[in-house]
C-alpha positions as CSV (number, residue, x, y, z in Angstrom):
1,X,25.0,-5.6,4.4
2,X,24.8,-5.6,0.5
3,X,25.0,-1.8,-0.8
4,X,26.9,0.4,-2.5
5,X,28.9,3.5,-1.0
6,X,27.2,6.6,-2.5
7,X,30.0,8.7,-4.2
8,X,30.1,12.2,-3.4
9,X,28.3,14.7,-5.6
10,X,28.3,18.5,-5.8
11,X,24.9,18.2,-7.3
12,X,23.5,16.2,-4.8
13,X,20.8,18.0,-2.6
14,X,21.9,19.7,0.1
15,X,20.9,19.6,3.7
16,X,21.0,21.5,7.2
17,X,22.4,19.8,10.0
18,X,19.5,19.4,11.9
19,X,17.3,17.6,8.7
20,X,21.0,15.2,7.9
21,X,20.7,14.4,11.9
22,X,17.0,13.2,11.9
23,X,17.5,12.3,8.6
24,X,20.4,9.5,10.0
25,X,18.6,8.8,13.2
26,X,15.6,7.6,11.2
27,X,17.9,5.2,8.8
28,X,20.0,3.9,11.6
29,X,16.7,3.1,13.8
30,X,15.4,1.2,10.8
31,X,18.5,-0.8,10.1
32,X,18.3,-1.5,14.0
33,X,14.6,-3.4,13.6
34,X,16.1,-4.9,10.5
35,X,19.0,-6.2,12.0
36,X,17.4,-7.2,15.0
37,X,14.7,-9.6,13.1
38,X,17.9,-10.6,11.5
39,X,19.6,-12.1,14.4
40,X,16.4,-13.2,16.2
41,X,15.6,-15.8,13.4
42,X,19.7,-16.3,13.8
43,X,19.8,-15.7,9.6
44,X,23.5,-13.2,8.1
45,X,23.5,-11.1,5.5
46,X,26.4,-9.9,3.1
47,X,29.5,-6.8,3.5
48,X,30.8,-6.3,6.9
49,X,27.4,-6.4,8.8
50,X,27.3,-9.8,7.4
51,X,30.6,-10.9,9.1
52,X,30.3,-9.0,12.2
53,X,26.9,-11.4,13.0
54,X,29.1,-14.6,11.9
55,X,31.5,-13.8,14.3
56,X,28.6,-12.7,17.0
57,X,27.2,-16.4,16.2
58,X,30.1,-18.2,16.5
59,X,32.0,-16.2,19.4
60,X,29.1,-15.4,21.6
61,X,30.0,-11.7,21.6
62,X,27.4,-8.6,21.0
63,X,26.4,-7.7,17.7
64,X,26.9,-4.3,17.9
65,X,30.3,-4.4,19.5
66,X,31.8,-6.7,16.8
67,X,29.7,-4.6,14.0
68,X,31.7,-1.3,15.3
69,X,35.0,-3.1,15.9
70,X,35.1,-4.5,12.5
71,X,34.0,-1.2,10.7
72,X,37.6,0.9,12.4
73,X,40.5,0.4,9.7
74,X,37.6,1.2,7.1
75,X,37.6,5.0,8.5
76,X,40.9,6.0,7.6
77,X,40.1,4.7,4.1
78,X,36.7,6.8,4.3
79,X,38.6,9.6,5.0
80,X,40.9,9.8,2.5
81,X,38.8,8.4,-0.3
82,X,35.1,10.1,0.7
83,X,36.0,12.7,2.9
84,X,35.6,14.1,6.7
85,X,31.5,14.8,6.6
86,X,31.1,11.4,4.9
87,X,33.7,10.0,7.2
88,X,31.9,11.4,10.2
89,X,28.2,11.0,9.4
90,X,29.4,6.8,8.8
91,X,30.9,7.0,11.7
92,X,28.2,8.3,13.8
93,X,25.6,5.5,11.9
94,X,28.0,3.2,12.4
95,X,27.7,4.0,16.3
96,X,24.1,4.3,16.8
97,X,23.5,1.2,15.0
98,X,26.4,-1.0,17.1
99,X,24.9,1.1,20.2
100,X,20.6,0.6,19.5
101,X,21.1,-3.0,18.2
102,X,21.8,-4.1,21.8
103,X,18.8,-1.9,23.1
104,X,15.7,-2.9,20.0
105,X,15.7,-6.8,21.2
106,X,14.2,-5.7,24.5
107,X,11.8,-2.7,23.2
108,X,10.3,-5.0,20.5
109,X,10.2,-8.4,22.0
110,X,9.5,-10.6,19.3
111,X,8.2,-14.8,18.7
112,X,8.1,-17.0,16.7
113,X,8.4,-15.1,12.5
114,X,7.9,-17.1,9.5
115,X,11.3,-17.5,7.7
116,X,9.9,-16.2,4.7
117,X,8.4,-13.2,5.7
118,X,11.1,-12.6,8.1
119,X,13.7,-12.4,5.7
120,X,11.8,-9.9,3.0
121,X,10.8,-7.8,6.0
122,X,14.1,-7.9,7.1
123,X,15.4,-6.7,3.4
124,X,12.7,-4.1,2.9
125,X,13.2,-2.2,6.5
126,X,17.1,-2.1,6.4
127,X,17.1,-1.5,2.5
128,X,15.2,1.8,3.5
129,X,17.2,2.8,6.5
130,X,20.1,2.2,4.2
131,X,18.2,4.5,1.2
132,X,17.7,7.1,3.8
133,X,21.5,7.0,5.3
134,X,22.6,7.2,1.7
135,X,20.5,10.3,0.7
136,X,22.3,11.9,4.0
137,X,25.9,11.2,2.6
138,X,26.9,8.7,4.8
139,X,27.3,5.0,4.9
140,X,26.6,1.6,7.4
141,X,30.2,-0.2,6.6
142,X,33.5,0.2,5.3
143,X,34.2,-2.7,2.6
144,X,32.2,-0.6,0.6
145,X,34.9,2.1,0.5
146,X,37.3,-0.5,0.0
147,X,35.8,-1.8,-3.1
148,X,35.6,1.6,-4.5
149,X,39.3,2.7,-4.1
150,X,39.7,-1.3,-5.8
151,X,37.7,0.0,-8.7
152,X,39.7,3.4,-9.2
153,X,42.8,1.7,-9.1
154,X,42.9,-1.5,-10.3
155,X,40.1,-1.2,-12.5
156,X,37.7,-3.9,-10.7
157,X,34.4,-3.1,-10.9
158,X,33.2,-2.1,-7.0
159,X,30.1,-4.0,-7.4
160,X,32.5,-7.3,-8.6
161,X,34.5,-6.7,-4.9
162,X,31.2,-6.8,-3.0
163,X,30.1,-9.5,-5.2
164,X,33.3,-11.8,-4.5
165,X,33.5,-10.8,-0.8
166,X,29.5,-11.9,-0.3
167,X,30.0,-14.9,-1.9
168,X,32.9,-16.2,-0.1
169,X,31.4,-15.0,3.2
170,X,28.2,-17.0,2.2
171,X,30.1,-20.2,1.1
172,X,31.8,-20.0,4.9
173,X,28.1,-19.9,5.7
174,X,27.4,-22.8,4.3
175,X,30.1,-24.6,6.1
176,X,29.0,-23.5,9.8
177,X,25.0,-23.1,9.4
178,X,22.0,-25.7,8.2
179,X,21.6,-24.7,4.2
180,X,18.0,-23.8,5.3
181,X,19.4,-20.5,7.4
182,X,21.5,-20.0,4.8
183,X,18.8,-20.0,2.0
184,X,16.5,-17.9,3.9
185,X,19.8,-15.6,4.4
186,X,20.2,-15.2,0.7
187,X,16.7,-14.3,0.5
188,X,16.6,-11.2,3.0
189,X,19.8,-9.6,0.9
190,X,18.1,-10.5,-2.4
191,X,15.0,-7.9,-1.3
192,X,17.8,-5.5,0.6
193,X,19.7,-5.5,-2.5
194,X,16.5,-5.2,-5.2
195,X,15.6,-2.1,-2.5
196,X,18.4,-0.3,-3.1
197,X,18.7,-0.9,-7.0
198,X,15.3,0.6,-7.7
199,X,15.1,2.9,-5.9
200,X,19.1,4.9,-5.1
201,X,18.7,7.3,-8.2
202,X,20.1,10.8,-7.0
203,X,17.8,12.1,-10.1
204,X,14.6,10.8,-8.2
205,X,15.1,12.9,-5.2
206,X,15.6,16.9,-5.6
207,X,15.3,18.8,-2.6
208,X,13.9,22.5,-3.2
């Protein structure tokens, strides 16, 4: 899914265990709903969440195995670039998320959803599980990372790496799904993406 990798920050408010483990639990449970309204109207979304449900779609395999699979050479990366608790905390999103996605479809049985509603509720709930992840220093994929250590080194902007990687993994889209699941597609990581740009600002949230 769309979204930057939050940077590490010695100013950045600090947490006990137990509020970054509820804290996590809440974001990866909302990125589970929004995932699994995702898949049910059979719509992608962008970064490596995005190509683990192509190759769900097109292999026949679990979401959530293919999501955790494809998210392992990123960790190394993570570790070297963000460091062990940012490292672990992805990790352990990473995890739940590959582990509840194959539990939400039978708790929250779901019908027929408007395309267009769908898709913005889609970007709205995993946008704030992603905002709350984030604000708990850790992270739901590894290109991500990758794009960062691109930035630092080669001088590409991370955003431009995202930006590239999206849109060849949308234009493969467009090859194997009708342009309508497409469209819809682009709309859900439209509102994901607006979610996180208003509203990551580490100045916004101060914990006392």
């Amino acid at each position: 899914m769309p979204a930057p990798v939050p940077l590490p920050d010695s100013n950045a408010p600090h947490h006990t265990p137990l509020e970054d483990a509820q804290g996590l639990a809440v974001g990866v449970l909302l990125c589970a709903t929004g995932l699994t309204l995702l898949t049910h109207m059979g719509l992608i979304t962008g970064q490596t969440a995005g190509l683990a449900v192509i190759i769900s779609y097109v292999t026949g395999l679990p979401f959530g195995a293919v999501f955790f699979a494809v998210n392992l050479p990123f960790y190394w990366l993570a570790l070297r670039r963000m460091g062990v608790e940012f490292t672990l905390k992805s990790l352990a999103a990473v995890g739940g998320l590959s582990l509840l996605t194959g539990f939400v479809p039978h708790w929250l049985p779901l019908g027929t959803l408007n395309p267009w509603f769908g898709a913005i509720l889609f970007g709205t709930i995993t946008g704030l599980g992603l905002l709350v992840i984030f604000r708990h220093k850790g992270s739901l994929g590894g290109l991500g990372v990758v794009a960062v250590m691109a930035q630092d080194r080669i001088g590409v902007r991370a955003g431009h790496v995202q930006l590239a990687f999206d849109a060849a993994l949308f234009s493969v889209a467009f090859l194997l799904f009708p342009a309508q699941r497409v469209f819809f597609s682009l709309l859900g990581a439209l509102v994901l993406n607006l979610v996180i740009t208003f509203n990551h600002r580490r100045d916004w949230y101060v914990v006392r």
